[in-house]
Short mmCIF file of the C-alpha atoms (twelve columns), coordinates in Angstrom:
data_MODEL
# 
_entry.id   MODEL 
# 
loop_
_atom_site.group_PDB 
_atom_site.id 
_atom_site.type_symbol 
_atom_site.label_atom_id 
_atom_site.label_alt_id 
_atom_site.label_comp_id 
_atom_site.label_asym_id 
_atom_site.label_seq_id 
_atom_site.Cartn_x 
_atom_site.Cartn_y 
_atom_site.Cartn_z 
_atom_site.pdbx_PDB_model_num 
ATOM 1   C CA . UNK A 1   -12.429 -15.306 -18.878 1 
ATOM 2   C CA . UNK A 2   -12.214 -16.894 -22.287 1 
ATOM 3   C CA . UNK A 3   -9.464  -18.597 -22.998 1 
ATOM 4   C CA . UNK A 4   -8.493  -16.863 -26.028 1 
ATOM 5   C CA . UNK A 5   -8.023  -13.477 -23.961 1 
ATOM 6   C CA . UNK A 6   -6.635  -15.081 -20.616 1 
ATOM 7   C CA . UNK A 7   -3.896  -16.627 -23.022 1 
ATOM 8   C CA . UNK A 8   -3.323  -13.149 -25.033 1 
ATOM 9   C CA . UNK A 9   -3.189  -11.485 -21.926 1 
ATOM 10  C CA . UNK A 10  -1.624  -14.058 -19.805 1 
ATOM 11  C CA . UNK A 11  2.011   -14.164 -20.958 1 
ATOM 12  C CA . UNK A 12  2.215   -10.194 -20.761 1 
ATOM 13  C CA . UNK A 13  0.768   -10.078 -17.193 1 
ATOM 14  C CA . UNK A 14  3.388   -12.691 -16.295 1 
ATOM 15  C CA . UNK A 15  6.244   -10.867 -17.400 1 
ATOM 16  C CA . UNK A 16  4.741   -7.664  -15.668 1 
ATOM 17  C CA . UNK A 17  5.026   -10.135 -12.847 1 
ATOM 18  C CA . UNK A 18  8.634   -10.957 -13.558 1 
ATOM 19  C CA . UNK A 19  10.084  -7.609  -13.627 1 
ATOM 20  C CA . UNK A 20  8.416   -6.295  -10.599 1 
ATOM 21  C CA . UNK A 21  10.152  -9.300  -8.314  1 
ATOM 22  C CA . UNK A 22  13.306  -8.341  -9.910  1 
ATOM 23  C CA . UNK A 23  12.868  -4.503  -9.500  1 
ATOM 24  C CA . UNK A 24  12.127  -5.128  -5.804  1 
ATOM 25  C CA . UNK A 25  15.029  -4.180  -3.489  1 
ATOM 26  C CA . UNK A 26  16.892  -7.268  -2.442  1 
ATOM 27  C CA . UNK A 27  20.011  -5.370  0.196   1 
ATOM 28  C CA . UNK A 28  20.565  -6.528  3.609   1 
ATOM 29  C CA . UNK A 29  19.830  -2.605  4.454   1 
ATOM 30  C CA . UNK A 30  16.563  -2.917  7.318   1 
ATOM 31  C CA . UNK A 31  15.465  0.438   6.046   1 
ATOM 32  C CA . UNK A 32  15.728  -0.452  2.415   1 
ATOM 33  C CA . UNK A 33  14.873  -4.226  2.317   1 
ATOM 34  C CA . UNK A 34  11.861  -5.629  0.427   1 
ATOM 35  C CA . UNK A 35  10.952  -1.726  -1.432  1 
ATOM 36  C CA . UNK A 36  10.981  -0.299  -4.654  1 
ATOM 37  C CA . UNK A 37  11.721  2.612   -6.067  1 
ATOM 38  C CA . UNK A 38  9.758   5.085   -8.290  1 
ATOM 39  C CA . UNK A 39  11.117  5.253   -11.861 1 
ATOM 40  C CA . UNK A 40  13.439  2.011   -11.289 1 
ATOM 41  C CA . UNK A 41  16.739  1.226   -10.735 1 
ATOM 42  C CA . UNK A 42  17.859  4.723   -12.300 1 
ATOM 43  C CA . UNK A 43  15.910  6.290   -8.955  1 
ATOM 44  C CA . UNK A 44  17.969  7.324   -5.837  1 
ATOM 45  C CA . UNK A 45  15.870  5.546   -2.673  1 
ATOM 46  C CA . UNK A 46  13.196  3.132   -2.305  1 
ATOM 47  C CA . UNK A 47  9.992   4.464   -2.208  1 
ATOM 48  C CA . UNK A 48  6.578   3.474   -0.301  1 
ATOM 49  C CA . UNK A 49  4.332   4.622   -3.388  1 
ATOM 50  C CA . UNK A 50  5.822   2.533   -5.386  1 
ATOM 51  C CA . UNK A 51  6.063   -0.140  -3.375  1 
ATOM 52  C CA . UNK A 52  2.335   0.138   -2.270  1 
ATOM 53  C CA . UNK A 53  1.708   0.086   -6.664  1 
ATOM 54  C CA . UNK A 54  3.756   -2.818  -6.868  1 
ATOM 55  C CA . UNK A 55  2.253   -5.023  -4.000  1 
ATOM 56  C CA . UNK A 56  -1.021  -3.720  -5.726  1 
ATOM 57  C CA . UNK A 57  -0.405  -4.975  -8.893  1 
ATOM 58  C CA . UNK A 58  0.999   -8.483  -7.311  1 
ATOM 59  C CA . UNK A 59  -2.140  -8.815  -5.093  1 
ATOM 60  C CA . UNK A 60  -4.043  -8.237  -8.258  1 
ATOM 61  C CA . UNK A 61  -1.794  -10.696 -10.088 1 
ATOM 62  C CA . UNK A 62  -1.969  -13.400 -7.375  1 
ATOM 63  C CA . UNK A 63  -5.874  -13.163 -7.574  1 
ATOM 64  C CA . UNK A 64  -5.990  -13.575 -11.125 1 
ATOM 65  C CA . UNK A 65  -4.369  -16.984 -10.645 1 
ATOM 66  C CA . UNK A 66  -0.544  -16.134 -11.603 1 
ATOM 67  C CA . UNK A 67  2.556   -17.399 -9.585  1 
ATOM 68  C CA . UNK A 68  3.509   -14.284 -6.944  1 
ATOM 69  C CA . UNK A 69  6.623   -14.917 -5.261  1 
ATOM 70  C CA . UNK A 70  5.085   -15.358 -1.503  1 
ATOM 71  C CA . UNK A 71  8.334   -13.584 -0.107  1 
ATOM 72  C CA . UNK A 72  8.921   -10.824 -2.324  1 
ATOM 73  C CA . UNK A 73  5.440   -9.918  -1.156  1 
ATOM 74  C CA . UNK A 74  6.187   -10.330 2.395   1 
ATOM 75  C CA . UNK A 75  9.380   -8.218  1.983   1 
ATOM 76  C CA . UNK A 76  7.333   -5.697  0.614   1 
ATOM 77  C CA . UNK A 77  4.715   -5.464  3.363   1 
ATOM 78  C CA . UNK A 78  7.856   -5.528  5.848   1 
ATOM 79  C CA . UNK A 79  9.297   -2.700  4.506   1 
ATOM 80  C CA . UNK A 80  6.080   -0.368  4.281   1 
ATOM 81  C CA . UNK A 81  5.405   -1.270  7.622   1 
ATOM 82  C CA . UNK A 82  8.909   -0.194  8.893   1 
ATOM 83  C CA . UNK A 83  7.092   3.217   8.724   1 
ATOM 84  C CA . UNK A 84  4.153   2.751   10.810  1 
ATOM 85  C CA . UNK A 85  4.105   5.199   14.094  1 
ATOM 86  C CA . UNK A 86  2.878   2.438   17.066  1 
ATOM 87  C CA . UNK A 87  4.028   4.994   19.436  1 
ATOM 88  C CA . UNK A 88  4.302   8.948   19.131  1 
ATOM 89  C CA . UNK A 89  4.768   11.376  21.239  1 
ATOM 90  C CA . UNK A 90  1.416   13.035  20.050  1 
ATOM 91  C CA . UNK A 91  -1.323  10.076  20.312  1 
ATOM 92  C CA . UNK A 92  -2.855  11.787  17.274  1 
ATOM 93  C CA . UNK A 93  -0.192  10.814  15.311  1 
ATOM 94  C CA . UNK A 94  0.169   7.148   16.223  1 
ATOM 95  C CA . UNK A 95  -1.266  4.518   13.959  1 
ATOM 96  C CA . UNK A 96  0.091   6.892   11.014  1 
ATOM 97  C CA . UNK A 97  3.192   6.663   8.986   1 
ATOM 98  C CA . UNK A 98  6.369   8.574   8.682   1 
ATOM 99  C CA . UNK A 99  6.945   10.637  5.788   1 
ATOM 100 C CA . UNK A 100 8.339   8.892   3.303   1 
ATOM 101 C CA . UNK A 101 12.274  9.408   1.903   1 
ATOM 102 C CA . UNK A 102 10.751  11.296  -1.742  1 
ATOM 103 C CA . UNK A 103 8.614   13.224  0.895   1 
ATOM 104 C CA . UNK A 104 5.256   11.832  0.372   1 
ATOM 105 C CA . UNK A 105 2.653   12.635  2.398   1 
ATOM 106 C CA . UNK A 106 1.664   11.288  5.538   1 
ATOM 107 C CA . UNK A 107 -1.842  10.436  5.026   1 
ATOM 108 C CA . UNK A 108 -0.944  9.039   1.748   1 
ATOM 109 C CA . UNK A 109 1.897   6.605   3.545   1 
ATOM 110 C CA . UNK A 110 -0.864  5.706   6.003   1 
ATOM 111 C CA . UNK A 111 -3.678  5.215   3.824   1 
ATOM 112 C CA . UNK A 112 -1.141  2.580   1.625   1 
ATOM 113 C CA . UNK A 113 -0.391  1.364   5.143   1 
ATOM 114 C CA . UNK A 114 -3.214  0.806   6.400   1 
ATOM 115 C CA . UNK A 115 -4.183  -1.315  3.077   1 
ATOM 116 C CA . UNK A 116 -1.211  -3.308  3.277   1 
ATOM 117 C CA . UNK A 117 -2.202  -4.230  6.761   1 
ATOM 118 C CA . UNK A 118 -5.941  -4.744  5.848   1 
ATOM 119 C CA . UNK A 119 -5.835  -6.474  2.688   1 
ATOM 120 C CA . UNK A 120 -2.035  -8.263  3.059   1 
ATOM 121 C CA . UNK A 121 -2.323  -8.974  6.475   1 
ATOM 122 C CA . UNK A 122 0.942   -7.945  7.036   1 
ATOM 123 C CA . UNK A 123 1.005   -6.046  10.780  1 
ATOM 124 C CA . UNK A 124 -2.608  -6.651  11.331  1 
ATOM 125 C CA . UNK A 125 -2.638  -6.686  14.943  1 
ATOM 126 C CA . UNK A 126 -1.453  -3.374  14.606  1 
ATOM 127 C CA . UNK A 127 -4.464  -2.403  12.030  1 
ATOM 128 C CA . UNK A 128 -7.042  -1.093  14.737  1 
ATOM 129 C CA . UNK A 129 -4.405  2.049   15.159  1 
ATOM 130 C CA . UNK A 130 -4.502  2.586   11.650  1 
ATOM 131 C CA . UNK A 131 -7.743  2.560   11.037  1 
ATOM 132 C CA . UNK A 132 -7.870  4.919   14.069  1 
ATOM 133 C CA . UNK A 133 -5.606  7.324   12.550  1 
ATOM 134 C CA . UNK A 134 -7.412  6.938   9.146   1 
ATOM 135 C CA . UNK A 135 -10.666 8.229   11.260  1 
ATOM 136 C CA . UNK A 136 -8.980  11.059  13.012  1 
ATOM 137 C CA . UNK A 137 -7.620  12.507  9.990   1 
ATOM 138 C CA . UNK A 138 -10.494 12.435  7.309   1 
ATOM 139 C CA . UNK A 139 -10.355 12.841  3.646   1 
ATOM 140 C CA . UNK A 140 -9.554  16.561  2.729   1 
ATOM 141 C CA . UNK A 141 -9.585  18.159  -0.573  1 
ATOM 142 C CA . UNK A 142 -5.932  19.039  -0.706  1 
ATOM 143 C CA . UNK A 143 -2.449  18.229  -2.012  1 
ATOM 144 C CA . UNK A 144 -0.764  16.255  -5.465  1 
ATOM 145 C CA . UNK A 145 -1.508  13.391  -3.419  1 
ATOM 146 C CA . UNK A 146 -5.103  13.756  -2.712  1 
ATOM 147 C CA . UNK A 147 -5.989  10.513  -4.875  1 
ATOM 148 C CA . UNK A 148 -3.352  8.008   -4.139  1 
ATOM 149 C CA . UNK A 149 -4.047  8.877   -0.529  1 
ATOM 150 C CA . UNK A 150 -7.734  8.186   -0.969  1 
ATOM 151 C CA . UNK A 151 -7.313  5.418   -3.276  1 
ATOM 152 C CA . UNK A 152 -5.908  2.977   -0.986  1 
ATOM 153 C CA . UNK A 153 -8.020  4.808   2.064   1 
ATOM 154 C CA . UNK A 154 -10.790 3.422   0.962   1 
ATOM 155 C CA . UNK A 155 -9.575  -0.044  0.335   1 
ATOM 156 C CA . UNK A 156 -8.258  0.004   3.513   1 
ATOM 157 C CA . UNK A 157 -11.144 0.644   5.465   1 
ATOM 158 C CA . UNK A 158 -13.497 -1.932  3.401   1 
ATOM 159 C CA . UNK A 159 -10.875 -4.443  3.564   1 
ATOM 160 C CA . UNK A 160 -10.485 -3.840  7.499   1 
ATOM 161 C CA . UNK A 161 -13.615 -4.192  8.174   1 
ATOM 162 C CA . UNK A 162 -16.787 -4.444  4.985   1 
ATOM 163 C CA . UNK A 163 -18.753 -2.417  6.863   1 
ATOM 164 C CA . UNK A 164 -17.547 -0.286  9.423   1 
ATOM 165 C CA . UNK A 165 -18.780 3.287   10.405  1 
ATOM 166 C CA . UNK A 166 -15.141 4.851   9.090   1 
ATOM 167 C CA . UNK A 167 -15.537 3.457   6.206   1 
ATOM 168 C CA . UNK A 168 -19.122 4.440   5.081   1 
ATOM 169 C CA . UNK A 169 -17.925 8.406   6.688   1 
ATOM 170 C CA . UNK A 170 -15.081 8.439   4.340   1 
ATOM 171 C CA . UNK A 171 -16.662 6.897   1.184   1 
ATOM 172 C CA . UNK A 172 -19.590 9.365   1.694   1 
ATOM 173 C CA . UNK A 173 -16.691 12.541  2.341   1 
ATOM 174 C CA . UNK A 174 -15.340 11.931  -0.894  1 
ATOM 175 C CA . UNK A 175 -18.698 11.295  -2.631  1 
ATOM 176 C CA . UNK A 176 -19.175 14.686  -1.711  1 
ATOM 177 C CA . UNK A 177 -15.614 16.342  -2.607  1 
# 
């Protein structure tokens, strides 16, 4: 907080800012609209990792008191949300996320999700199915994804709701993993 280091620091973070609202997929395309894509504009498809890092980074940004563009962050939350399952054919599945176009795990798309729904607010009456799926399919010591997916679990959960029974059972799974 002094103002030596909040002005150091300041201009960087701002430009950080800058070139993730102009990374951010601006097309008409519904599928595409509002993403971004891992490794920039040189990748092939938008991607809901990245865009779950970048709204990160903005949320982070935003609370640290610098000017977010309000609808690029929107956009964003839109277009993760495009892959949230309200309705499957196995009821296990809904609340969840599709698989992602780079092929990114399921409970890692949900977990990323389910904190863009908790902590944006972005689809929230929709959040209790989340948070449902996010019980049903615990933490499991598995995969390259294992810590994004857990990562943004967590936040998801405590963001949902500060103290709710999921997440206390999942903060104490991966305690223990």
């Amino acid at each position: 907080r002094p103002p030596a280091l909040r002005e150091a620091v300041g201009g960087p973070a701002a430009r950080a800012v800058l070139w993730l609202e102009r990374a951010q997929d601006r097309g008409s395309a519904p599928a595409t609209q509002g993403g971004w894509r891992m490794g920039g504009s040189e990748a092939r498809a938008n991607d809901r990792r990245a865009t779950a890092w970048a709204l990160l980074a903005l949320d982070a940004a935003r609370q640290a008191g610098l000017s977010v563009k309000e609808a690029g962050m929107e956009r964003g939350a839109q277009y993760m949300l495009a892959a949230l399952k309200s309705q499957d054919a196995d009821p296990q599945q809904a609340g969840g996320f599709s698989v992602d176009a780079e092929g990114l795990a399921v409970e890692s798309v949900s977990a990323m999700g389910g904190w863009v729904q908790a902590r944006l607010g972005a689809g929230r009456d929709r959040l209790s199915l989340t948070q449902r799926w996010l019980a049903q399919h615990g933490p499991t010591w598995a995969g390259p994804n294992y810590f994004y997916a857990n990562f943004f679990r967590v936040r998801a959960l405590k963001f949902a709701e500060r103290d709710s029974k999921e997440y206390r059972r999942a903060n104490d799974r991966l305690r223990s993993q």
